[in-house]
C-alpha positions as CSV (number, residue, x, y, z in Angstrom):
1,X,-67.0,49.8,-59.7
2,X,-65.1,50.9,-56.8
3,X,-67.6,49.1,-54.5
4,X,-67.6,45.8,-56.0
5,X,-63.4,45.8,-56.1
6,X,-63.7,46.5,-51.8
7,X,-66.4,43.6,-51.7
8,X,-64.2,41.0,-53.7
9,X,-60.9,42.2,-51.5
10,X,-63.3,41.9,-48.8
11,X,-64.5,38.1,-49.3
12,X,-60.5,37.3,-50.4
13,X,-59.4,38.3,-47.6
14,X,-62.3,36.4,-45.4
15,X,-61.4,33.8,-47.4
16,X,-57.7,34.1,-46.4
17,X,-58.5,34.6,-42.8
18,X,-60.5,30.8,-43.0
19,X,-57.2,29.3,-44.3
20,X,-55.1,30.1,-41.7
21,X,-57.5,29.6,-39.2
22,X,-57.8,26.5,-40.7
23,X,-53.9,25.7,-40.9
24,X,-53.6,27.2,-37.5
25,X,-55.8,23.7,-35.7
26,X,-54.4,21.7,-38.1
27,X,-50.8,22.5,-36.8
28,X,-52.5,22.4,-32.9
29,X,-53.8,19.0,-33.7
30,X,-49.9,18.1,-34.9
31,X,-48.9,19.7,-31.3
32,X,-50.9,17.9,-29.2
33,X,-50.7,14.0,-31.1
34,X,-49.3,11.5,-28.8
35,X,-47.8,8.0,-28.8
36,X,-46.8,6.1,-26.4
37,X,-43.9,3.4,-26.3
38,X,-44.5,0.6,-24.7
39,X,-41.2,-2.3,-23.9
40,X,-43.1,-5.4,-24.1
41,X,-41.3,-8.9,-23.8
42,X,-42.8,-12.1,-25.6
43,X,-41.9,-15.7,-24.7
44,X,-43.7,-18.7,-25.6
45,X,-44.9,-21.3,-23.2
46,X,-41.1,-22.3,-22.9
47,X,-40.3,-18.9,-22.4
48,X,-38.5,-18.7,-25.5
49,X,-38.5,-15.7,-27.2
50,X,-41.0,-15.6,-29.7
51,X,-40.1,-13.4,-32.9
52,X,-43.7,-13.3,-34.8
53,X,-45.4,-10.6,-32.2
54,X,-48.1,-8.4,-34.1
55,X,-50.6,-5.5,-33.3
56,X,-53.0,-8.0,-33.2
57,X,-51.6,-10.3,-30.6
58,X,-51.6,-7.5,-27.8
59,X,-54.3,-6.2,-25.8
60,X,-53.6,-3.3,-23.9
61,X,-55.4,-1.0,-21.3
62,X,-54.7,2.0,-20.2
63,X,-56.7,3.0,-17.3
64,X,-59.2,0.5,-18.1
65,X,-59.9,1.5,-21.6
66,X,-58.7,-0.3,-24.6
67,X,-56.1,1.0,-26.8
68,X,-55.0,0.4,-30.7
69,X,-52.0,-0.7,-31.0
70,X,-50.7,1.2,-33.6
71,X,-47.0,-0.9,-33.8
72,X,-44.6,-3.7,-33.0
73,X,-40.9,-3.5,-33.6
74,X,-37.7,-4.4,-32.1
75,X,-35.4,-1.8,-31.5
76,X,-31.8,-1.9,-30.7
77,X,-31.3,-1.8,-26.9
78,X,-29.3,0.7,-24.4
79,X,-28.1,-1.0,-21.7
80,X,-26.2,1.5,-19.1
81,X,-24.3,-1.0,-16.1
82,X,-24.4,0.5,-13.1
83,X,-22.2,-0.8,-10.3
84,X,-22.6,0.6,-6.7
85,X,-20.2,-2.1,-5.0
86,X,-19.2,-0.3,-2.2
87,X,-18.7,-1.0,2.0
88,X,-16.3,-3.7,3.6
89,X,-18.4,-7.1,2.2
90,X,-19.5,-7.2,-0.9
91,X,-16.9,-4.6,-3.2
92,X,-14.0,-7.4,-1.6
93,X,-16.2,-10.8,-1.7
94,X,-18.0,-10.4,-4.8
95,X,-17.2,-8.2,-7.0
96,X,-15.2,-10.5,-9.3
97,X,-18.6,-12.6,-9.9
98,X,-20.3,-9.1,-10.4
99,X,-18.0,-8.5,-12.8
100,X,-17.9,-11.8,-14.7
101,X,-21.8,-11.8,-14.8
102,X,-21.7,-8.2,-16.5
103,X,-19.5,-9.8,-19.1
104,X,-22.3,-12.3,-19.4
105,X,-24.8,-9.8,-20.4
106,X,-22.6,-7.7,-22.7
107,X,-22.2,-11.2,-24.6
108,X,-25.2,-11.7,-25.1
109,X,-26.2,-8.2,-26.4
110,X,-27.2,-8.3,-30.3
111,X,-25.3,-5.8,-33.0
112,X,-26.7,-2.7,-32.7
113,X,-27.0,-2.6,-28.8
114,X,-25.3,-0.3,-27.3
115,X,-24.1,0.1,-24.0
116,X,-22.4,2.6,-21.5
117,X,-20.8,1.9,-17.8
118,X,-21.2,3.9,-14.5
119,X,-18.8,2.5,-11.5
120,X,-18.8,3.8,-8.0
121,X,-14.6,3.3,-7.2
122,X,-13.1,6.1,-5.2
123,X,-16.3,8.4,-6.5
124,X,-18.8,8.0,-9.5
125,X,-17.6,7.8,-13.0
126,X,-18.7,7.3,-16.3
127,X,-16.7,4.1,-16.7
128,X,-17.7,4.0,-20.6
129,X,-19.4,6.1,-22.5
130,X,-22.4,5.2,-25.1
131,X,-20.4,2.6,-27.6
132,X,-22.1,0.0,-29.6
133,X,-18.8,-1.5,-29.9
134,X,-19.4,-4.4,-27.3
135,X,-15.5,-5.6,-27.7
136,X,-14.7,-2.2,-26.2
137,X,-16.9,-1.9,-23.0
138,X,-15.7,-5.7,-22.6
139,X,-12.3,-4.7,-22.2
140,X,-13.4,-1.7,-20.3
141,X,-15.3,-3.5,-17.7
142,X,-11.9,-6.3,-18.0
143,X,-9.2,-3.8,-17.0
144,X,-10.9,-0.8,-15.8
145,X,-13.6,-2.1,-13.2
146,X,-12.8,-1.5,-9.5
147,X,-15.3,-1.5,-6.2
148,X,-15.6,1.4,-3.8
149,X,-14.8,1.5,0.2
150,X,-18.7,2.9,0.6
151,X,-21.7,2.7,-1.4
152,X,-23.2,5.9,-3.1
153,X,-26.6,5.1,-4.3
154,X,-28.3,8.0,-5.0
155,X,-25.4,10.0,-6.2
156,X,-25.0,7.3,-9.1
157,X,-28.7,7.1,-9.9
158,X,-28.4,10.6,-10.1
159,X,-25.6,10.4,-12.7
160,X,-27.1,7.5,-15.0
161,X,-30.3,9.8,-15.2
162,X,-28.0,12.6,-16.4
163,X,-26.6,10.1,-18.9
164,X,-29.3,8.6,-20.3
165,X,-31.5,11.8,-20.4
166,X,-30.6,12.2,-24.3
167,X,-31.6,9.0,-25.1
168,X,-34.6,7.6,-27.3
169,X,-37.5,6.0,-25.2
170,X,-38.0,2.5,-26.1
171,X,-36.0,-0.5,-25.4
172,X,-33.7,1.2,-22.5
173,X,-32.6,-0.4,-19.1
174,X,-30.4,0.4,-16.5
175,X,-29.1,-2.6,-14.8
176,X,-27.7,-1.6,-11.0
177,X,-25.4,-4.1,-8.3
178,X,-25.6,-2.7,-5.3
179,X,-25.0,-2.6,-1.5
180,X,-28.3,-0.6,-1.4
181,X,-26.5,2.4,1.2
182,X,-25.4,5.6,0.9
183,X,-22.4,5.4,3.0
184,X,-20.8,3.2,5.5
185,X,-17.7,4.4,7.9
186,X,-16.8,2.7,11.4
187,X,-19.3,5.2,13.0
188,X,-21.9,5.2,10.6
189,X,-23.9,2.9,8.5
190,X,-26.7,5.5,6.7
191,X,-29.8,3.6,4.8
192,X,-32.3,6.5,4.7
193,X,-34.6,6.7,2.0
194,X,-33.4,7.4,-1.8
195,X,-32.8,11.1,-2.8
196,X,-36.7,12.4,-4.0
197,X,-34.8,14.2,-6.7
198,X,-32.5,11.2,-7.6
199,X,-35.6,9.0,-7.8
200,X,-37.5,11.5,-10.3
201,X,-34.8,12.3,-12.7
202,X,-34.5,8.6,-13.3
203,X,-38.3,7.8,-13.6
204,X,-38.0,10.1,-16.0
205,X,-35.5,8.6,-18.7
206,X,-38.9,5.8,-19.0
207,X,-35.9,3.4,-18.6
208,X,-36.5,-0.4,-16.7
209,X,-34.4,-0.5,-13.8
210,X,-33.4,-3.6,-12.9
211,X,-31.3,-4.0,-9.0
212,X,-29.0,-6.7,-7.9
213,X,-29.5,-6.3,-3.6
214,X,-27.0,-8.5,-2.4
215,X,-28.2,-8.2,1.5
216,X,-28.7,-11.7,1.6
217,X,-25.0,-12.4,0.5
218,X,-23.9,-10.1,2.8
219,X,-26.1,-11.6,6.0
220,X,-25.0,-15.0,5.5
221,X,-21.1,-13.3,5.2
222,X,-22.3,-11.3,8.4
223,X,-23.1,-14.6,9.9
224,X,-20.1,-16.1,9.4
225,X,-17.5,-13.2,9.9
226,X,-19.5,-12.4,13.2
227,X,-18.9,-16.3,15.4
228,X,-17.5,-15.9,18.0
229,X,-14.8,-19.2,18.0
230,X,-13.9,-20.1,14.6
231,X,-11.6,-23.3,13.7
232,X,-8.9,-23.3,11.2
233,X,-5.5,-24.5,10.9
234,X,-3.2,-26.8,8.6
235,X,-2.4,-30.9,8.9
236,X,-1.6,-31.9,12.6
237,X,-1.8,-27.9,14.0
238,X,-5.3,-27.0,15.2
239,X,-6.4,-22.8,15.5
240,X,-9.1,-21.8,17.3
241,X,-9.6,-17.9,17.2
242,X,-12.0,-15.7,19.7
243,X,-13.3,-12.8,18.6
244,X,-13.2,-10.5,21.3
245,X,-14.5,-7.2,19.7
246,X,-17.8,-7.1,20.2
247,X,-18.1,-3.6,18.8
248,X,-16.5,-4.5,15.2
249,X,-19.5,-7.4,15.1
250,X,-21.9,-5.0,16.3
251,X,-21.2,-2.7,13.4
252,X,-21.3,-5.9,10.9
253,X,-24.9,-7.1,12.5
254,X,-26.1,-3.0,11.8
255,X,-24.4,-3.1,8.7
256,X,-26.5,-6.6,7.3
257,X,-29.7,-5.2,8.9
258,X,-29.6,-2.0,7.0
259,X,-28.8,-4.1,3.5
260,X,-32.0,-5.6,4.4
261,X,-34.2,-2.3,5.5
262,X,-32.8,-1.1,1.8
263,X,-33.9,-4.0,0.2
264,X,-38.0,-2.6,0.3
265,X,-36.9,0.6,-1.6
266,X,-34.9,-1.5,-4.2
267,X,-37.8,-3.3,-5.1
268,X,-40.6,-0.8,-4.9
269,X,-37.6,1.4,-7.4
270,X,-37.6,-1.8,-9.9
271,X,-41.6,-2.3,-9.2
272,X,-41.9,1.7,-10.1
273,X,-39.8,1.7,-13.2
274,X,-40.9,-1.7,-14.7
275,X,-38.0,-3.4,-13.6
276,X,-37.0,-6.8,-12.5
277,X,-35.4,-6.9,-8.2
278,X,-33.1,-9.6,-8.4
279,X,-32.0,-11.0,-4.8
280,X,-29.4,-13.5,-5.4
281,X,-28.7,-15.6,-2.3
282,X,-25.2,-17.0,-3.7
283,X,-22.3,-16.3,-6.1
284,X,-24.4,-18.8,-8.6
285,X,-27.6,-16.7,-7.8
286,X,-26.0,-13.9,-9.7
287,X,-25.1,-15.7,-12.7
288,X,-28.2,-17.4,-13.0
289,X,-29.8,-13.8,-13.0
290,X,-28.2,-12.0,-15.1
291,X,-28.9,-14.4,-17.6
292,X,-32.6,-13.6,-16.6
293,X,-32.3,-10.1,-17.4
294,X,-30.6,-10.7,-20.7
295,X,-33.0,-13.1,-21.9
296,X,-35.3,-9.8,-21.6
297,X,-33.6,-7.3,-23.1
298,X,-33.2,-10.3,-26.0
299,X,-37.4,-10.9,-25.8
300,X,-38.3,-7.2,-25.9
301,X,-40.4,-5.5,-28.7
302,X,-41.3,-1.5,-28.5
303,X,-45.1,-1.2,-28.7
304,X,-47.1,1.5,-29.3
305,X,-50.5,3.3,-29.4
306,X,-51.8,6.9,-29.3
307,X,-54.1,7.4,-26.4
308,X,-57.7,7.6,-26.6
309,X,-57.6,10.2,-23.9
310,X,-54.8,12.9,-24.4
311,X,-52.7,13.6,-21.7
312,X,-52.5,17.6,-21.2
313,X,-49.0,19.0,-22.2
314,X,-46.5,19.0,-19.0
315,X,-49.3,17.3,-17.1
316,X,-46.9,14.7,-15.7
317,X,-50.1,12.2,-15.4
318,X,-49.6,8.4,-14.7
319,X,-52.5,6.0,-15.7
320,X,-52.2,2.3,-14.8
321,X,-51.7,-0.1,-17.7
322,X,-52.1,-3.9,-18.5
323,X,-50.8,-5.8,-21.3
324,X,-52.6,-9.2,-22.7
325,X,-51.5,-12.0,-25.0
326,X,-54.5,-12.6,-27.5
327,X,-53.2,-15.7,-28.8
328,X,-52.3,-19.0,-27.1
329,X,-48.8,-19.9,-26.4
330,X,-47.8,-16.3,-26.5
331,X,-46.8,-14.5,-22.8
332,X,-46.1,-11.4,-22.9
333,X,-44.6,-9.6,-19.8
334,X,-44.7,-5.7,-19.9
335,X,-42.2,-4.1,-18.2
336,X,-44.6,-1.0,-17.0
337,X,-47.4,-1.0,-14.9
338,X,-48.3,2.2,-15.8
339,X,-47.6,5.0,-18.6
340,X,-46.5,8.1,-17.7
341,X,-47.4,11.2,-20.3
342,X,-45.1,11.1,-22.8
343,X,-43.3,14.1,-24.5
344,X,-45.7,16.8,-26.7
């Protein structure tokens, strides 16, 4: 009797012991399930946006392979401003357009959107923080917005990384006017490359980064401020001025030059990130833009897919990826061209 009670205890327990081994993949399988979001825009052969996108319509790859799409939605946007407008050209010349082409955008955000402000003025700020209350960062960008005497590029990539770090993947941009420097003084103009760490804490966020480079603004400013006899004057008196400082129009010509050396690492940053590089070559250009960038952020649907091939947990893998229209009249434009592994 005794020995048939320890065999049934025996087999229960076995039985037990199967259960939670069973449970045990079961929850690893849960672990280790991935999706990946995807910001795709859609337009239609107008490039209007087109509001009927479906799994069906989209064929992606990832590292060749085809993928399921799994969903399409539209999400609300987070839109963080960024304005570096630093140095003795553009904070002074063009910052008021800067400004009235941010309003633009804000304008044109949908309810829901929300946005938050990062200004480079005496030092980097949080301007505004996260508000989907667009009258708000409107009149925060109205009376609050100032330009700098020197750019700090890195330091306020470096802060809108920090602020969007808590923020959902999806339908996120950072949109950035910029000189492109680091720092400018009368003895030193420095354009090195981006800070490494700066550049990886904003990759990231998975945000698209779109940059406004204005060193075409400032060359054809350089160009002018730099003649050497300029013509002025009022009614019957005639001024003709010679600029005799050859060192001040040296440091202008260095100053342009570097703007344009900077202008590779903008784009390969917006190329990296999925982002537009916008390279307006007038105080229209910007405008013009911005509207550009908007009519994204308007056009934009998350998409998603589990991968065929898991990424390993804290891998940090990248795999190149394309996006397709199946159906005719639809374009879609991803803004990735490539998926990094996403969060376990």
């Amino acid at each position: 009797m005794t020995y048939y009670r320890r065999l049934s205890i025996i087999i229960l327990c076995a039985v037990f012991s199967s259960s939670v081994s069973a449970q045990e993949e079961q929850d690893t399988l849960k672990i280790y399930t991935q999706e990946v979001r995807l910001p795709v825009v859609a337009y239609d052969d107008y490039e209007r946006f087109d509001p009927t996108l479906a799994p069906d319509d989209i064929l992606v790859l990832e590292d060749g392979v085809p993928q399921r799409v799994r969903s399409v939605r539209r999400v609300p946007a987070n839109i963080l401003l960024v304005f570096d407008l630093g140095g003795q050209v553009t904070g002074t010349r063009h910052s008021h357009t800067t400004r009235e082409a941010a309003l633009r955008l804000i304008k044109s955000l949908r309810a829901g959107d929300r946005l938050a402000i990062i200004q480079n003025s005496n030092r980097v700020e949080l301007l505004q923080d996260w508000t989907s209350d667009l009258d708000v960062a409107t009149q925060t960008l109205t009376m609050k917005f100032f330009s700098s005497n020197r750019s700090r590029l890195s330091e306020c990539l470096t802060t809108a990384a920090s602020t969007l770090k808590d923020q959902p993947v999806g339908n996120t941009h950072i949109v950035v006017f910029t000189d492109g420097l680091e720092a400018q003084t009368r003895n030193e103009i420095r354009a090195g490359a981006i800070q490494k760490d700066a550049l990886r804490n904003l990759i990231a966020t998975q945000a698209s980064v779109h940059l406004f480079g204005y060193a075409a603004l400032i060359e054809d400013f350089v160009k002018s401020r730099n003649s050497l006899v300029s013509f002025g004057g009022s009614g019957t008196v005639a001024k003709v001025v010679i600029d005799t400082d050859v060192e001040m129009r040296r440091w202008f010509k260095n100053y342009a030059r570097a703007t344009k050396q900077r202008e590779e690492q903008l784009t390969a940053l917006a190329q990296e990130t999925g982002g537009r590089i916008l390279l307006p070559s007038s105080t229209e250009g910007i405008i013009k833009q911005v509207e550009q960038v908007s009519r994204d952020i308007e056009a934009q649907y998350v998409v998603t897919y589990a991968p065929k091939r898991l990424f390993e947990p804290t891998s940090g893998a990248v795999r190149p990826i394309n996006v397709f229209s199946r159906r005719i009249g639809l374009r879609l434009f991803s803004l990735r061209s490539h998926v990094v592994a996403p969060a376990t």
